[in-house]
C-alpha positions in Angstrom: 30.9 23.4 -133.4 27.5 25.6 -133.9 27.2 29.0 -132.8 24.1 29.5 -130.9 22.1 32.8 -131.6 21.4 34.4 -128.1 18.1 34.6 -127.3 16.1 37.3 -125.4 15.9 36.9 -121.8 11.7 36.7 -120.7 10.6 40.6 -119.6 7.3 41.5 -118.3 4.9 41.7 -121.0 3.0 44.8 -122.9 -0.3 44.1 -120.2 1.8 44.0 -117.7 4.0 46.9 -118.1 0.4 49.0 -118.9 -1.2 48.2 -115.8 1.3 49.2 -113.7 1.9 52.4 -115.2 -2.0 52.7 -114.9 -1.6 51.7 -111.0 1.1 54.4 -110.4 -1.1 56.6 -112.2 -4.1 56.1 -110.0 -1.4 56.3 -107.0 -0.3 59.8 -107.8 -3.8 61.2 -108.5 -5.0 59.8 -105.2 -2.2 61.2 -103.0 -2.7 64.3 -105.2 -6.5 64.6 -104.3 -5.5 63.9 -100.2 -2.7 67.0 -99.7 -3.5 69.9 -97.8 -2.5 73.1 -99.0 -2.2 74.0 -94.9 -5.8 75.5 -94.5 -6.7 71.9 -92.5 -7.4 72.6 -88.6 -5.9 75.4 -86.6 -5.0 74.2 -83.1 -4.7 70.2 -83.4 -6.3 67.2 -85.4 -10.0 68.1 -84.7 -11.3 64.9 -83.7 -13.5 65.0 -80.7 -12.0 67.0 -77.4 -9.5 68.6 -79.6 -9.7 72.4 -80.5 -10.3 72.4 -84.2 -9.6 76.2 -84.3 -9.9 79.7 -82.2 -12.9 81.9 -82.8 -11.0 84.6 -84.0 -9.7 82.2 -87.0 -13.4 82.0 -88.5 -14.5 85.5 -89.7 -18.1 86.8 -89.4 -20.0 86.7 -92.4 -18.0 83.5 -93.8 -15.9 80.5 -92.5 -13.3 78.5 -92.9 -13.3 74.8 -94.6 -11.1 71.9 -92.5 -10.5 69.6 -95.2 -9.1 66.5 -92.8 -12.2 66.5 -90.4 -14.6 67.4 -93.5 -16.0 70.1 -91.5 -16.6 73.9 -92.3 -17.3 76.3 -89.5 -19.3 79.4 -90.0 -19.8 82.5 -88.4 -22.9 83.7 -89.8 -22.9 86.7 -87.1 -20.9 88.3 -84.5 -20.1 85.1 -81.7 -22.4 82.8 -83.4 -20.2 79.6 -84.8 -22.3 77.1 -87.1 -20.5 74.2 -88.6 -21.8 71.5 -91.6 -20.2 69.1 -93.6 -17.9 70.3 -96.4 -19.3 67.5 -98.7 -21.3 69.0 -101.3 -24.7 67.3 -101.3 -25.2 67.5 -105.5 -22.9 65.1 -106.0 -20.1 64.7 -103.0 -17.1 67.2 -104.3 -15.4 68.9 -101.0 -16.9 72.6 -101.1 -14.0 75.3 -101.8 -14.7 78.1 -100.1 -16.5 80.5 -97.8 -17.2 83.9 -98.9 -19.9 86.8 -98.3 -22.3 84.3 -96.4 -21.9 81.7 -98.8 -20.3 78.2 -98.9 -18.9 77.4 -102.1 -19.0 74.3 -103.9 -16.5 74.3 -107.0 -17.5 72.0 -108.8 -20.9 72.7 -110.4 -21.4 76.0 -108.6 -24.1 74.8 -105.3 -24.0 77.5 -102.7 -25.1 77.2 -99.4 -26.2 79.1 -96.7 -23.7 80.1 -94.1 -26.0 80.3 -91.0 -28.1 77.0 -91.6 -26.4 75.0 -94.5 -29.7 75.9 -96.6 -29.1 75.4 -100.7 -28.9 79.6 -102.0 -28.3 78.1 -105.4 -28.3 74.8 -107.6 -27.9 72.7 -108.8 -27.8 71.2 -105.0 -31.4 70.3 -103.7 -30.6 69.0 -100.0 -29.1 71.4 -97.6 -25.3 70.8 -96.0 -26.0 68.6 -92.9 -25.3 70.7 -90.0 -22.4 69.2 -87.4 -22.0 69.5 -83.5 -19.4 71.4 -82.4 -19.1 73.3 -78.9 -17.5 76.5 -78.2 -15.5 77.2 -75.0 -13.7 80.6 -74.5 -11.9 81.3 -77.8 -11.8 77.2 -78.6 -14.1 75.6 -81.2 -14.1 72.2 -80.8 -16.2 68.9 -82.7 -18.5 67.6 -80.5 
């Protein structure tokens, strides 16, 4: 009678175990890089019909960025609303914020003008393209 030596059983191997960890990588960052941090729309989803926010949640001077609709309104003075894309047009980051009648871009410093979307400061050349929107009472809305 031999004794037979037990062999390992067949696993994934070294490529295979890489990749996957590389996918579930890639998954996290992804989700990561979609998650609201709750300053998305106001009063409902934003698509067309639907309020995206109430006047008095835009202040004058500067705006406020709705990340799911890729929108930023603007109030560049008292009971005007303006809105423009919130993709930077340098190289396509989401701008960060609206301050002191500027919009933002974090990620190589463009600013833009809040009352037309005009480039203030590089290294952005092209201005923010403007976006419809209609106001009704105290309800801005995407047009």
């Amino acid at each position: 009678m031999t004794s037979a030596t037990p062999r390992p059983t067949a696993g994934p191997d070294r490529r295979t175990v890489i990749a996957a960890a590389g996918a579930a990588g890639l998954t996290v960052a992804l989700a990561a890089c979609g998650s609201g941090d709750g300053d998305s729309g106001a009063a409902g989803s934003g698509s067309a019909g639907d309020a995206l926010a109430r006047t008095a949640d835009i202040p004058e001077g500067g705006g406020k960025i709705f990340k799911d609709q890729g929108v930023v309104v603007t109030q560049p003075s008292a009971g005007t609303y303006k809105a423009f894309s919130a993709k930077c047009t340098h190289q396509g980051c989401a701008v960060g914020s609206v301050a002191d009648g500027v919009i933002v871009c974090p990620c190589h410093n463009s600013h833009f003008s809040v009352a037309d979307g005009s480039v203030k400061q590089g290294p952005a050349t092209a201005p923010l393209p403007e976006q419809k929107i209609s106001v009704s009472g105290d309800e801005i809305k995407l047009a």
